[in-house]
ModelCIF file with pLDDT and N, C-alpha, C, O atoms, coordinates in Angstrom:
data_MODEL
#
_entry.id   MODEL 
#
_entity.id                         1 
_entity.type                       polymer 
_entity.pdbx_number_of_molecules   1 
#
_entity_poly.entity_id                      1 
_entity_poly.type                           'polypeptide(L)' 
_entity_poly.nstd_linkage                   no 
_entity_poly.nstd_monomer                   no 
_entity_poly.pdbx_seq_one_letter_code       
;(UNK)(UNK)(UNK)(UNK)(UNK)(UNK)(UNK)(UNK)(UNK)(UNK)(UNK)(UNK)(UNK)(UNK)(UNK)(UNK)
(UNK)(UNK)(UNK)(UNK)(UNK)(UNK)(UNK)(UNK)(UNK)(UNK)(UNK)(UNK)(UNK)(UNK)(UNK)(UNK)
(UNK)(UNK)(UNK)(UNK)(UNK)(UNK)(UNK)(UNK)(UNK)(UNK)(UNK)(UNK)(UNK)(UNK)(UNK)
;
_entity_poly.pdbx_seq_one_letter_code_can   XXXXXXXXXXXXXXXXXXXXXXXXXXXXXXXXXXXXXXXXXXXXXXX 
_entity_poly.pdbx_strand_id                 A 
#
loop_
_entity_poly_seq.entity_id 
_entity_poly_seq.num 
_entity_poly_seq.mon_id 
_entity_poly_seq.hetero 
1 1  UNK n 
1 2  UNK n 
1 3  UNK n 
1 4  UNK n 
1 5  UNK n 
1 6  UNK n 
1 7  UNK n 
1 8  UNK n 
1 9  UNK n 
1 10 UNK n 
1 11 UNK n 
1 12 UNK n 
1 13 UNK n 
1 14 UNK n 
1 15 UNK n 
1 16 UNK n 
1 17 UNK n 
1 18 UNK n 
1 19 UNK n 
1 20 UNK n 
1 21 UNK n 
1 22 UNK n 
1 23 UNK n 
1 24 UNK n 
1 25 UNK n 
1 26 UNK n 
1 27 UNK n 
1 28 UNK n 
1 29 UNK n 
1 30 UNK n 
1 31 UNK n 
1 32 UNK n 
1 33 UNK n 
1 34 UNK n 
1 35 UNK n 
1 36 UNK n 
1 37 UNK n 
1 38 UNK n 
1 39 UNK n 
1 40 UNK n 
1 41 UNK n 
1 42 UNK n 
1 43 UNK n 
1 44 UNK n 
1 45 UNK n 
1 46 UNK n 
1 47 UNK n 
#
_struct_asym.id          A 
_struct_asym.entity_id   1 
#
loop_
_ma_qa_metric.id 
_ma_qa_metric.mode 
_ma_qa_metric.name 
_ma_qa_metric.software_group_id 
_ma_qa_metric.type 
1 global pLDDT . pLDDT 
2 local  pLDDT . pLDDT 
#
_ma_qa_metric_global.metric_id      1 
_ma_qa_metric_global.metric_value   91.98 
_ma_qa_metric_global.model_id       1 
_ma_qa_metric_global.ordinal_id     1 
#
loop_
_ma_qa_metric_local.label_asym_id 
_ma_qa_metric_local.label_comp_id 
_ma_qa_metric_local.label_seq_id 
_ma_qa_metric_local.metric_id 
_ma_qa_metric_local.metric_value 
_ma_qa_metric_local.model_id 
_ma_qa_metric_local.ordinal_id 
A UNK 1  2 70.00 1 1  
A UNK 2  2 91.00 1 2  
A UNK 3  2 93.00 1 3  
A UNK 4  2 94.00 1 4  
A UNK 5  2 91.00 1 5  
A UNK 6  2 90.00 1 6  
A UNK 7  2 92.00 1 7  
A UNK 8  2 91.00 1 8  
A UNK 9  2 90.00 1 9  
A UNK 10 2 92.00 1 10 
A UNK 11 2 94.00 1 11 
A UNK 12 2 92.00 1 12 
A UNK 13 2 93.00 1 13 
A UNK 14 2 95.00 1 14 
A UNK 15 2 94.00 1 15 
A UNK 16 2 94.00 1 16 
A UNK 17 2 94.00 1 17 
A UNK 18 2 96.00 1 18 
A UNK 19 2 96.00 1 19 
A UNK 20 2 96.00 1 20 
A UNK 21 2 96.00 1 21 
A UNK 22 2 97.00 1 22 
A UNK 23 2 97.00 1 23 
A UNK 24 2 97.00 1 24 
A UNK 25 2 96.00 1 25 
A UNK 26 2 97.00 1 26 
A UNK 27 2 97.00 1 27 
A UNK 28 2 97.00 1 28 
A UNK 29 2 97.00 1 29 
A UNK 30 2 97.00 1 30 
A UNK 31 2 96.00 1 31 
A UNK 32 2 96.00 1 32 
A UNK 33 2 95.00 1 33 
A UNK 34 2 96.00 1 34 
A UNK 35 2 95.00 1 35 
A UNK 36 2 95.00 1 36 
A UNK 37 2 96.00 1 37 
A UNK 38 2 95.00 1 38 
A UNK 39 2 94.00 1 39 
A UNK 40 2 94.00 1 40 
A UNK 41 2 91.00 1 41 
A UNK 42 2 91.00 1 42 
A UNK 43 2 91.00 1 43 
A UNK 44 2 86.00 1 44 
A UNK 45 2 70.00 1 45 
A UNK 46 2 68.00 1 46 
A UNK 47 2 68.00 1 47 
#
loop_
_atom_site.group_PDB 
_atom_site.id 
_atom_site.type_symbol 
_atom_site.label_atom_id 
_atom_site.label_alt_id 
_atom_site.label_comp_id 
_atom_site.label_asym_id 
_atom_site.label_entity_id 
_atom_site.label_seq_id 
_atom_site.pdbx_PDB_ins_code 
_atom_site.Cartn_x 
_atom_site.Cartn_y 
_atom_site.Cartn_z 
_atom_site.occupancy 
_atom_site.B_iso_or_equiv 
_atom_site.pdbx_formal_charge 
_atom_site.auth_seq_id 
_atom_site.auth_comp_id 
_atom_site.auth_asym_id 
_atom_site.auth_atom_id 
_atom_site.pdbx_PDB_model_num 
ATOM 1   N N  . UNK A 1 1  ? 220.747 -15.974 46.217 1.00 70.00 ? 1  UNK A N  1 
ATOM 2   C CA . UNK A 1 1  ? 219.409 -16.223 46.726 1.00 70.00 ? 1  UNK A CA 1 
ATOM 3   C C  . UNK A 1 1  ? 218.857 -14.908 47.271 1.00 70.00 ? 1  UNK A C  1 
ATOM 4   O O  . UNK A 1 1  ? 219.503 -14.164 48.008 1.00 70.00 ? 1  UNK A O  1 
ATOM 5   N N  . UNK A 1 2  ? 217.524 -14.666 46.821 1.00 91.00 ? 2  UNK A N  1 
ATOM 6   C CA . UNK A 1 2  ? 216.827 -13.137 47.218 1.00 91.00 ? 2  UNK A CA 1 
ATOM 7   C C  . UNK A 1 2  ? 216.247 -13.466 48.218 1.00 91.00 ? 2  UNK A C  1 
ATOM 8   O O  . UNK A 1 2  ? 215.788 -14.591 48.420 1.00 91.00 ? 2  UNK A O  1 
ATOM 9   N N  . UNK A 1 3  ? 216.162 -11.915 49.457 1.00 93.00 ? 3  UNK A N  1 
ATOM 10  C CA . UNK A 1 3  ? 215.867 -12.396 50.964 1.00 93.00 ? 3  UNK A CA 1 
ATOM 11  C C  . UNK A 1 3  ? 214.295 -13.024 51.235 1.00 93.00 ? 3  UNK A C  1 
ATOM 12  O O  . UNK A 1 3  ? 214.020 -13.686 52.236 1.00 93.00 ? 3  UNK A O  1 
ATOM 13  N N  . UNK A 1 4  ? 213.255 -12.668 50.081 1.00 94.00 ? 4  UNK A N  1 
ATOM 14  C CA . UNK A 1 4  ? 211.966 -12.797 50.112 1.00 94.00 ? 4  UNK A CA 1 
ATOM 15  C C  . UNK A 1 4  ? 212.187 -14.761 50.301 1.00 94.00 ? 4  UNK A C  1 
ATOM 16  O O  . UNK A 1 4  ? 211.577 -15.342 51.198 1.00 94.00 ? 4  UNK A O  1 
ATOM 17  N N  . UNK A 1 5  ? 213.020 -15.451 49.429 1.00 91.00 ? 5  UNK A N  1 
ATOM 18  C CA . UNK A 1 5  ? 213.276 -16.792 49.001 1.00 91.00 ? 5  UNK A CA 1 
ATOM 19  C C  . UNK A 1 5  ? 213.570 -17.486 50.336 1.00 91.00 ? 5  UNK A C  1 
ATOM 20  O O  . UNK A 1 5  ? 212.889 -18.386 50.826 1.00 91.00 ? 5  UNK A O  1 
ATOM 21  N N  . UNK A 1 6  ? 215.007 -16.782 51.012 1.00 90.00 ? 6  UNK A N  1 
ATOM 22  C CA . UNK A 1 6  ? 215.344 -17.243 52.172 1.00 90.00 ? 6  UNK A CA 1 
ATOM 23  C C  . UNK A 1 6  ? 214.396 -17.329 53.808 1.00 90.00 ? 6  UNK A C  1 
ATOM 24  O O  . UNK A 1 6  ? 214.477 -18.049 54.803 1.00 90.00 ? 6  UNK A O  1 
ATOM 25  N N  . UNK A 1 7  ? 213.513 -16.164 53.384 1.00 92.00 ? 7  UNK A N  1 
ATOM 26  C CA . UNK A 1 7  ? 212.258 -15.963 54.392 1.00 92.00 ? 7  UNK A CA 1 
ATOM 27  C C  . UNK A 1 7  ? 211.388 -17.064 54.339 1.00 92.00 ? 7  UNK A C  1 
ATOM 28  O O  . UNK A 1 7  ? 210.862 -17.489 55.367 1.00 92.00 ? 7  UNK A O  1 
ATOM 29  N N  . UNK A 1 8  ? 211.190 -17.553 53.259 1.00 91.00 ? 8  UNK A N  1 
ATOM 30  C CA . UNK A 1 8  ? 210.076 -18.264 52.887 1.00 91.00 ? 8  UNK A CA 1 
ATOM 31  C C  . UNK A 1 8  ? 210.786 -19.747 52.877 1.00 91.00 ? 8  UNK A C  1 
ATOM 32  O O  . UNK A 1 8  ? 210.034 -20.642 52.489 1.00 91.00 ? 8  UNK A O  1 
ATOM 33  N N  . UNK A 1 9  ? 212.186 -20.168 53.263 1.00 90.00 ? 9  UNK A N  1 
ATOM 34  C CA . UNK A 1 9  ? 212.777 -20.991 53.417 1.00 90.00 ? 9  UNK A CA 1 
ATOM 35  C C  . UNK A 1 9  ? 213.046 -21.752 54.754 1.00 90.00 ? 9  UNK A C  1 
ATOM 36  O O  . UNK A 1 9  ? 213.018 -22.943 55.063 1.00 90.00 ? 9  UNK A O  1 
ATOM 37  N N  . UNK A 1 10 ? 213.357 -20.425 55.523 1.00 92.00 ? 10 UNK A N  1 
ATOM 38  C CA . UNK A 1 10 ? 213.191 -20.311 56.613 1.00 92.00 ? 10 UNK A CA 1 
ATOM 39  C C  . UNK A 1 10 ? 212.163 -20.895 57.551 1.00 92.00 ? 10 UNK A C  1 
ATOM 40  O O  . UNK A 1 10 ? 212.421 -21.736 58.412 1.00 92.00 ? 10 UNK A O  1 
ATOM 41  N N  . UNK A 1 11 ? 210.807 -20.303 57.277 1.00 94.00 ? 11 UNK A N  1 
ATOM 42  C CA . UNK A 1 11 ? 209.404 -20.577 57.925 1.00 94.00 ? 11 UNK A CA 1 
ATOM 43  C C  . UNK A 1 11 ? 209.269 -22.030 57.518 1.00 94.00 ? 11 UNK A C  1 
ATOM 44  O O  . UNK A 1 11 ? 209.237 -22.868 58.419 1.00 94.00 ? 11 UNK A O  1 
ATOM 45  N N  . UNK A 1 12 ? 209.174 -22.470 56.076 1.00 92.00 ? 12 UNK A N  1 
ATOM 46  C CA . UNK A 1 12 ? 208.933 -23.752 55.973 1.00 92.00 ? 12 UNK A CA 1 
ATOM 47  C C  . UNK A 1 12 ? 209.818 -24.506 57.089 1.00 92.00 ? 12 UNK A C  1 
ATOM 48  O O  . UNK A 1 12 ? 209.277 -25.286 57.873 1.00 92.00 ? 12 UNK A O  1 
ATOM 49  N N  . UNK A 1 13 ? 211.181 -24.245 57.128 1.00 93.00 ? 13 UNK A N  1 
ATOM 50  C CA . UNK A 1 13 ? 212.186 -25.290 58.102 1.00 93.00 ? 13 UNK A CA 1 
ATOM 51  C C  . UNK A 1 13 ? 211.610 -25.369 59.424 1.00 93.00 ? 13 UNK A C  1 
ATOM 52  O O  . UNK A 1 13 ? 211.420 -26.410 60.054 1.00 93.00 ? 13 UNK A O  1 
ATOM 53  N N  . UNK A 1 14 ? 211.309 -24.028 59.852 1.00 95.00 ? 14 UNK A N  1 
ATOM 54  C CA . UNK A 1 14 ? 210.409 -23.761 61.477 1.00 95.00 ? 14 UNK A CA 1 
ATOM 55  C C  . UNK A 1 14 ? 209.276 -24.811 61.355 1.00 95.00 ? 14 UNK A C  1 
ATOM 56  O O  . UNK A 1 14 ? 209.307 -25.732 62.172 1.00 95.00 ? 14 UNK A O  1 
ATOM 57  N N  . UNK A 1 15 ? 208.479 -24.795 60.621 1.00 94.00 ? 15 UNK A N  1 
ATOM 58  C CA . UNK A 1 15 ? 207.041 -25.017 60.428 1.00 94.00 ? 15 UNK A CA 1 
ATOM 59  C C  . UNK A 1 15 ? 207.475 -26.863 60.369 1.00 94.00 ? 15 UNK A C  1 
ATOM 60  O O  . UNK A 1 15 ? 206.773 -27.822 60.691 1.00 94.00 ? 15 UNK A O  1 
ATOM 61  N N  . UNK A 1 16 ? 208.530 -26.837 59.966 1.00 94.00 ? 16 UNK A N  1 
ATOM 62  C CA . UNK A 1 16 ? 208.437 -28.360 59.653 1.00 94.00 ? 16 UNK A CA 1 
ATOM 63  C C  . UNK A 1 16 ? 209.043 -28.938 61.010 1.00 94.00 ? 16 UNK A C  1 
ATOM 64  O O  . UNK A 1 16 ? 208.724 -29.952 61.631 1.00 94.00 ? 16 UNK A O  1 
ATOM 65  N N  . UNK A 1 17 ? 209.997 -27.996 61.273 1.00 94.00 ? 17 UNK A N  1 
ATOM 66  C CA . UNK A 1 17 ? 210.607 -28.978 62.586 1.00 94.00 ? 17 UNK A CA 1 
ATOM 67  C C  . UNK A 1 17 ? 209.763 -28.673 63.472 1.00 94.00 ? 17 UNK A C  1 
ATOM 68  O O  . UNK A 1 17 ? 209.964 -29.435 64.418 1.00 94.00 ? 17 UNK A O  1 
ATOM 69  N N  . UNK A 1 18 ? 208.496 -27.628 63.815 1.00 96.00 ? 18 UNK A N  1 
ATOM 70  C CA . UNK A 1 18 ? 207.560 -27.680 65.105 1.00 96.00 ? 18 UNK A CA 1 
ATOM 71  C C  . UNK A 1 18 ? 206.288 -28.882 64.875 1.00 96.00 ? 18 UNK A C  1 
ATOM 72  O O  . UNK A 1 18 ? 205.621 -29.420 65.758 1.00 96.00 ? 18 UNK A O  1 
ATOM 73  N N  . UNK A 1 19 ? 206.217 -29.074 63.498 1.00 96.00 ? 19 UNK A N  1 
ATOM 74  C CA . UNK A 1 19 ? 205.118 -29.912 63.444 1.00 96.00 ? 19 UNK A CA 1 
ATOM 75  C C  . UNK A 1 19 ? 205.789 -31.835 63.838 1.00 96.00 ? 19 UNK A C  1 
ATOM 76  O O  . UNK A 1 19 ? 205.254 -32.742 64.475 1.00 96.00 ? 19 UNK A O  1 
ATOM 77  N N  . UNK A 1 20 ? 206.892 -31.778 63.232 1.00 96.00 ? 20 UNK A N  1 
ATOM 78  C CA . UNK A 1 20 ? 207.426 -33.054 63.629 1.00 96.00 ? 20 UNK A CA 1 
ATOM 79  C C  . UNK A 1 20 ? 207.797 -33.121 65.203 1.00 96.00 ? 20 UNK A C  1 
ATOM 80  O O  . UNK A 1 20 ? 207.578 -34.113 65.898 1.00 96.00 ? 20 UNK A O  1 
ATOM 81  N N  . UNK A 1 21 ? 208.220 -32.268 65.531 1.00 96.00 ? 21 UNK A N  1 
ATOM 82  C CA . UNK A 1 21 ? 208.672 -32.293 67.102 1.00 96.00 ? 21 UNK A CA 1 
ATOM 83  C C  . UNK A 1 21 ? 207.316 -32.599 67.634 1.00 96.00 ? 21 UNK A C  1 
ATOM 84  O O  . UNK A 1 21 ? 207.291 -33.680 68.223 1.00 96.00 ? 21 UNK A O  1 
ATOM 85  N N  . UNK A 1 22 ? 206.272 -32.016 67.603 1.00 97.00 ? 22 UNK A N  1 
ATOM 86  C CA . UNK A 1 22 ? 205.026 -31.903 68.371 1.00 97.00 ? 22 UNK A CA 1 
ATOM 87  C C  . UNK A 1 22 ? 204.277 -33.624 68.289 1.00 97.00 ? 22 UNK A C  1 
ATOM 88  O O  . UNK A 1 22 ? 203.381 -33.926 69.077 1.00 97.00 ? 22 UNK A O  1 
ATOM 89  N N  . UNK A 1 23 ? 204.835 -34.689 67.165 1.00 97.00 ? 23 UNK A N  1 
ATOM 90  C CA . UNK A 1 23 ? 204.781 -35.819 67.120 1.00 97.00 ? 23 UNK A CA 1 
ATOM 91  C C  . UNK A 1 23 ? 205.007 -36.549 68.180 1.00 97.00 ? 23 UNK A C  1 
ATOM 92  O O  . UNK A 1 23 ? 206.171 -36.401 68.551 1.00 97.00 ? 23 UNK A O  1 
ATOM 93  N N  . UNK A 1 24 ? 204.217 -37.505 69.042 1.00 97.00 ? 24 UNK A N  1 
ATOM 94  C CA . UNK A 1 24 ? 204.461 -38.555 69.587 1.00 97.00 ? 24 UNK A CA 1 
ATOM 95  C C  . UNK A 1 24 ? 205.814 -39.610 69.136 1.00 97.00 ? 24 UNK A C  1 
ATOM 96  O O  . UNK A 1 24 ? 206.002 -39.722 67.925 1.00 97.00 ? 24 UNK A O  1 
ATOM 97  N N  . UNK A 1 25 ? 206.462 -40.140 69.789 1.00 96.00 ? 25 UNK A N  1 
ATOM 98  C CA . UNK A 1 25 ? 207.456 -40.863 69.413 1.00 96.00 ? 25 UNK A CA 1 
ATOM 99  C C  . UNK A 1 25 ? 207.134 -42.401 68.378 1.00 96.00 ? 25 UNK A C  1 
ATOM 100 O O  . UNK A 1 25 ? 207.734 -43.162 67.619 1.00 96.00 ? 25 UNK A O  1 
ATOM 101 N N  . UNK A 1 26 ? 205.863 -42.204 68.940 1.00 97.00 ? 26 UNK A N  1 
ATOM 102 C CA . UNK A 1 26 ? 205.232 -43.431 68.289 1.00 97.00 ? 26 UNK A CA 1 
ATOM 103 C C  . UNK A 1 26 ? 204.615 -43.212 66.869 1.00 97.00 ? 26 UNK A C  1 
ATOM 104 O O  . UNK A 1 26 ? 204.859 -43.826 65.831 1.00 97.00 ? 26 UNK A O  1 
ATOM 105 N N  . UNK A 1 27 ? 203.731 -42.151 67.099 1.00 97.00 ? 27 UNK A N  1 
ATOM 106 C CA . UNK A 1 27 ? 203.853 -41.686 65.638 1.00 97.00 ? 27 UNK A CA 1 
ATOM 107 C C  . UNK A 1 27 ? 204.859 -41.224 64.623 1.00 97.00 ? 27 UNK A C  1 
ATOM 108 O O  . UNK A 1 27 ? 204.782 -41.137 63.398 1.00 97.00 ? 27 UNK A O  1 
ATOM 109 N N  . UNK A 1 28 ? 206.081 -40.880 65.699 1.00 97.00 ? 28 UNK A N  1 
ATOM 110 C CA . UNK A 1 28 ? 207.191 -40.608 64.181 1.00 97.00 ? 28 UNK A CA 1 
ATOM 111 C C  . UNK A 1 28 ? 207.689 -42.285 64.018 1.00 97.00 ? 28 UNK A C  1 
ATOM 112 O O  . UNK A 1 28 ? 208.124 -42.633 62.921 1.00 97.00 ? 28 UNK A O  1 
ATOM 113 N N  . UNK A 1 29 ? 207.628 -43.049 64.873 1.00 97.00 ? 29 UNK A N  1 
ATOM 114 C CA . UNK A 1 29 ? 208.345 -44.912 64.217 1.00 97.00 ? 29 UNK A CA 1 
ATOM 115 C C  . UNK A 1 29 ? 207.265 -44.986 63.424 1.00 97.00 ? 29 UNK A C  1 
ATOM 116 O O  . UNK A 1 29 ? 207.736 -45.188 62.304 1.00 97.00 ? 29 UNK A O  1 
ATOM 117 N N  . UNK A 1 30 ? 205.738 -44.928 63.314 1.00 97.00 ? 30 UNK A N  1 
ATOM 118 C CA . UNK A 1 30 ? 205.381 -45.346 62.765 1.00 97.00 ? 30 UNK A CA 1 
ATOM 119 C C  . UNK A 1 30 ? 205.488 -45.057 61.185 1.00 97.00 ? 30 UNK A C  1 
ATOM 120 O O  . UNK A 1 30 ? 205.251 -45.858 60.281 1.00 97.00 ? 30 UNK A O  1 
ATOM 121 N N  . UNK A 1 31 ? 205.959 -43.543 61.058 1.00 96.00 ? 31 UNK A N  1 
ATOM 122 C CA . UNK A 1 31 ? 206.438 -42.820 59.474 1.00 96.00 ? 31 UNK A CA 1 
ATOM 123 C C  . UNK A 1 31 ? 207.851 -43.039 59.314 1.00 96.00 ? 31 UNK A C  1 
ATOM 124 O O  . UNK A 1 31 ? 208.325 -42.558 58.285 1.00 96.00 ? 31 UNK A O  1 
ATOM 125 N N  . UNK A 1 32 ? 208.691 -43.689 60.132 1.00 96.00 ? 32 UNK A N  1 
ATOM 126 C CA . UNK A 1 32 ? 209.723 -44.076 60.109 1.00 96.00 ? 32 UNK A CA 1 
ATOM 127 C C  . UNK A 1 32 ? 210.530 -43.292 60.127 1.00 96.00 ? 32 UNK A C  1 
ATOM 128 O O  . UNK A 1 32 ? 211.345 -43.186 59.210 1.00 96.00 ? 32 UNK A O  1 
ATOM 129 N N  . UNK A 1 33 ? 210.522 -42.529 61.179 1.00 95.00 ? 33 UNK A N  1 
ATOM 130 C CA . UNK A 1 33 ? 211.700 -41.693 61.498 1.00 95.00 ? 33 UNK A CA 1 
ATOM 131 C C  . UNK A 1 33 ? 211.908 -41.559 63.295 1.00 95.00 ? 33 UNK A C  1 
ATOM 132 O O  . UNK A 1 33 ? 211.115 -41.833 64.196 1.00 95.00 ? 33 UNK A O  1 
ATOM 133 N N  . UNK A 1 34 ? 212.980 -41.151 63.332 1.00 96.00 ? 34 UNK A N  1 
ATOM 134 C CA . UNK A 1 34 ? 213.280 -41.178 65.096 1.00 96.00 ? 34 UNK A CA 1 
ATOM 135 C C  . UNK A 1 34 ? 213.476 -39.285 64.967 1.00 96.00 ? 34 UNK A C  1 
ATOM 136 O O  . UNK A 1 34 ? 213.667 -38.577 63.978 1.00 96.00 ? 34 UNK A O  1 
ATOM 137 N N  . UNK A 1 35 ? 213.325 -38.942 66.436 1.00 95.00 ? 35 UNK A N  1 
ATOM 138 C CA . UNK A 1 35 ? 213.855 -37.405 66.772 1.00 95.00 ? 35 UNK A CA 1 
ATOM 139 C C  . UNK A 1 35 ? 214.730 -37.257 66.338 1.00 95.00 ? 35 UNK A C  1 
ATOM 140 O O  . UNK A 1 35 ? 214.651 -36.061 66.057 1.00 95.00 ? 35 UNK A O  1 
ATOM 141 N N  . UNK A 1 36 ? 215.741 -37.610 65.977 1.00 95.00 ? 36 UNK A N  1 
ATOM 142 C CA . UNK A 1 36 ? 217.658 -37.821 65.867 1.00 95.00 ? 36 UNK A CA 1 
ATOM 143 C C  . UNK A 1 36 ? 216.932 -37.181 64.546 1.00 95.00 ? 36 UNK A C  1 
ATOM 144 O O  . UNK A 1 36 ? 217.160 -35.984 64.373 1.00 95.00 ? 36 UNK A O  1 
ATOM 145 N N  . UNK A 1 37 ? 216.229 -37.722 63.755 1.00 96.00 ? 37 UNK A N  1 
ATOM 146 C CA . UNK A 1 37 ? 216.713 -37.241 62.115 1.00 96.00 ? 37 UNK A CA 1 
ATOM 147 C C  . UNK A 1 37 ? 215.260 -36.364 62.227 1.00 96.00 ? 37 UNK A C  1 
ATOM 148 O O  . UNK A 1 37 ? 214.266 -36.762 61.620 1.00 96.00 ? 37 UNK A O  1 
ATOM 149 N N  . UNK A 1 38 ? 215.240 -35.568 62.767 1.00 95.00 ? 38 UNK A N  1 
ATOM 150 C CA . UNK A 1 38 ? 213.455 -34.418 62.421 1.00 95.00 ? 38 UNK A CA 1 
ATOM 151 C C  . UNK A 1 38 ? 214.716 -33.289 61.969 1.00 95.00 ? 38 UNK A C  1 
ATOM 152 O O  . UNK A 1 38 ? 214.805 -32.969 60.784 1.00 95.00 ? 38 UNK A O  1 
ATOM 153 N N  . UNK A 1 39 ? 215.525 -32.806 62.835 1.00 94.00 ? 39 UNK A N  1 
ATOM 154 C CA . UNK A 1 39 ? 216.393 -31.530 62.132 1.00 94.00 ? 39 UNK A CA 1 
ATOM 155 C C  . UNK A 1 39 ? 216.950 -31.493 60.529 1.00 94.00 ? 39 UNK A C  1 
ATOM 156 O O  . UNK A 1 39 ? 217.157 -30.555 59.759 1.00 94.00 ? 39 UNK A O  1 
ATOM 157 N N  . UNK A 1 40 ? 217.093 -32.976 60.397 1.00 94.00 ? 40 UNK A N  1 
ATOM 158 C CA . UNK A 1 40 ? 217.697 -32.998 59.219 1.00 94.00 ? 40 UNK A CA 1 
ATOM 159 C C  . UNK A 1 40 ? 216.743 -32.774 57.774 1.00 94.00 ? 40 UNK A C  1 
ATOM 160 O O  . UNK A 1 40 ? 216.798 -32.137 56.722 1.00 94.00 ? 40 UNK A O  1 
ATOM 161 N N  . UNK A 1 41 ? 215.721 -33.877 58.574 1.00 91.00 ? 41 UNK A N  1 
ATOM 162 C CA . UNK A 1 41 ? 214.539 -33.804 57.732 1.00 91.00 ? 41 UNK A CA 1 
ATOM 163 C C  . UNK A 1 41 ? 213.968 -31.872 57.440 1.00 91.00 ? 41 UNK A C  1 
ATOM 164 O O  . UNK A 1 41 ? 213.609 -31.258 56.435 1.00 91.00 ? 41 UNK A O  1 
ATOM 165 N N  . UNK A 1 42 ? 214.115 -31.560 58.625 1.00 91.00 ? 42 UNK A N  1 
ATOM 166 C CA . UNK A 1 42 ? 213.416 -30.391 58.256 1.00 91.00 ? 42 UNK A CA 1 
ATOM 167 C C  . UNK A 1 42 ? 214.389 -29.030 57.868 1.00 91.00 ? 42 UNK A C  1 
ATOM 168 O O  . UNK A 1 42 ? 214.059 -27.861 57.672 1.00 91.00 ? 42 UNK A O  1 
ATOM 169 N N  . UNK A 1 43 ? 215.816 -29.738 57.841 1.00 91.00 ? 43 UNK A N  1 
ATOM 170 C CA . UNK A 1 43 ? 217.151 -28.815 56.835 1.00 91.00 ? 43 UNK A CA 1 
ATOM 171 C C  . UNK A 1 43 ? 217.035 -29.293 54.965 1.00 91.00 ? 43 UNK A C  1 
ATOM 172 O O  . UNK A 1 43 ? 217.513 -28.787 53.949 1.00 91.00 ? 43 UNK A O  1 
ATOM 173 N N  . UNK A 1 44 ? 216.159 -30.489 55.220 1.00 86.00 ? 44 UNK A N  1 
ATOM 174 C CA . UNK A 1 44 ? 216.278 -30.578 53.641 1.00 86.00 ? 44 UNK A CA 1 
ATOM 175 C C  . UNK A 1 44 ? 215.023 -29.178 53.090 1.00 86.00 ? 44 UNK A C  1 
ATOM 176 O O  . UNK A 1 44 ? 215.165 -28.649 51.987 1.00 86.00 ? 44 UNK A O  1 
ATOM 177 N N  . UNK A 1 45 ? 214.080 -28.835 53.876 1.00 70.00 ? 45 UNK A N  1 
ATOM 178 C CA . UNK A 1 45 ? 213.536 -27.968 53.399 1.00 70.00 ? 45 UNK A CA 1 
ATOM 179 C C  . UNK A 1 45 ? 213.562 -26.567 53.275 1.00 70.00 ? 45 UNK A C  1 
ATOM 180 O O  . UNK A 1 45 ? 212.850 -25.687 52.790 1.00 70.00 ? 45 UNK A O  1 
ATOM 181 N N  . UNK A 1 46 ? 214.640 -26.663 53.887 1.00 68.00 ? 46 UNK A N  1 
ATOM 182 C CA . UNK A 1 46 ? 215.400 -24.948 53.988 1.00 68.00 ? 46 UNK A CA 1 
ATOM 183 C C  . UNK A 1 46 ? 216.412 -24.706 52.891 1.00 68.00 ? 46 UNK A C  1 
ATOM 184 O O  . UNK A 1 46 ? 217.121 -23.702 52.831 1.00 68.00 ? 46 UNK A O  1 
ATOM 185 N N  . UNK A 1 47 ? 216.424 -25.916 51.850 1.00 68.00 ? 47 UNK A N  1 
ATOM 186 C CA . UNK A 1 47 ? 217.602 -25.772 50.883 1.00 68.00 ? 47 UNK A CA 1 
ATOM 187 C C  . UNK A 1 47 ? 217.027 -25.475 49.812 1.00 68.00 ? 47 UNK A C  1 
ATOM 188 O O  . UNK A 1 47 ? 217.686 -25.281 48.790 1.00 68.00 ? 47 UNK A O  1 
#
Protein backbone atom coordinates (compact mmCIF):
# COMPACT_ATOMS: atom_id res chain seq x y z
CA UNK A 1 0.00 0.00 0.00
CA UNK A 2 1.49 3.57 -1.20
CA UNK A 3 1.70 6.29 1.65
CA UNK A 4 -0.51 8.83 -0.52
CA UNK A 5 -3.41 5.61 -0.17
CA UNK A 6 -2.80 5.17 3.56
CA UNK A 7 -3.13 9.12 4.11
CA UNK A 8 -6.20 9.21 2.41
CA UNK A 9 -7.31 6.14 4.50
CA UNK A 10 -6.50 7.50 7.39
CA UNK A 11 -8.53 10.96 7.18
CA UNK A 12 -11.55 9.13 5.92
CA UNK A 13 -11.34 6.83 9.41
CA UNK A 14 -10.83 10.36 11.44
CA UNK A 15 -13.54 12.04 9.48
CA UNK A 16 -15.82 9.17 10.02
CA UNK A 17 -15.31 8.47 13.62
CA UNK A 18 -15.61 12.54 14.45
CA UNK A 19 -18.74 12.79 12.50
CA UNK A 20 -20.40 9.71 14.21
CA UNK A 21 -19.12 10.56 17.65
CA UNK A 22 -20.51 14.17 17.32
CA UNK A 23 -24.07 12.15 16.93
CA UNK A 24 -26.62 12.31 19.61
CA UNK A 25 -27.22 8.88 21.09
CA UNK A 26 -30.55 9.06 19.78
CA UNK A 27 -29.68 9.74 16.50
CA UNK A 28 -27.15 6.91 16.23
CA UNK A 29 -30.39 4.18 17.62
CA UNK A 30 -32.19 5.71 15.28
CA UNK A 31 -29.49 4.51 12.18
CA UNK A 32 -29.02 1.65 14.27
CA UNK A 33 -25.98 1.71 15.77
CA UNK A 34 -24.75 2.25 19.50
CA UNK A 35 -21.15 4.13 20.42
CA UNK A 36 -19.71 0.55 21.15
CA UNK A 37 -19.67 -0.10 17.29
CA UNK A 38 -18.74 3.82 15.72
CA UNK A 39 -14.80 2.60 15.97
CA UNK A 40 -15.49 -0.33 14.16
CA UNK A 41 -17.71 1.18 11.79
CA UNK A 42 -15.24 3.75 11.10
CA UNK A 43 -12.09 0.84 10.91
CA UNK A 44 -14.07 -0.62 8.08
CA UNK A 45 -13.08 2.56 6.26
CA UNK A 46 -9.54 2.63 6.86
CA UNK A 47 -9.23 -0.82 5.08
Amino acid sequence: MNPLRIAKSWISYRRTLNELGSLSNQTLSDIGISRYEIRTIANRSFR
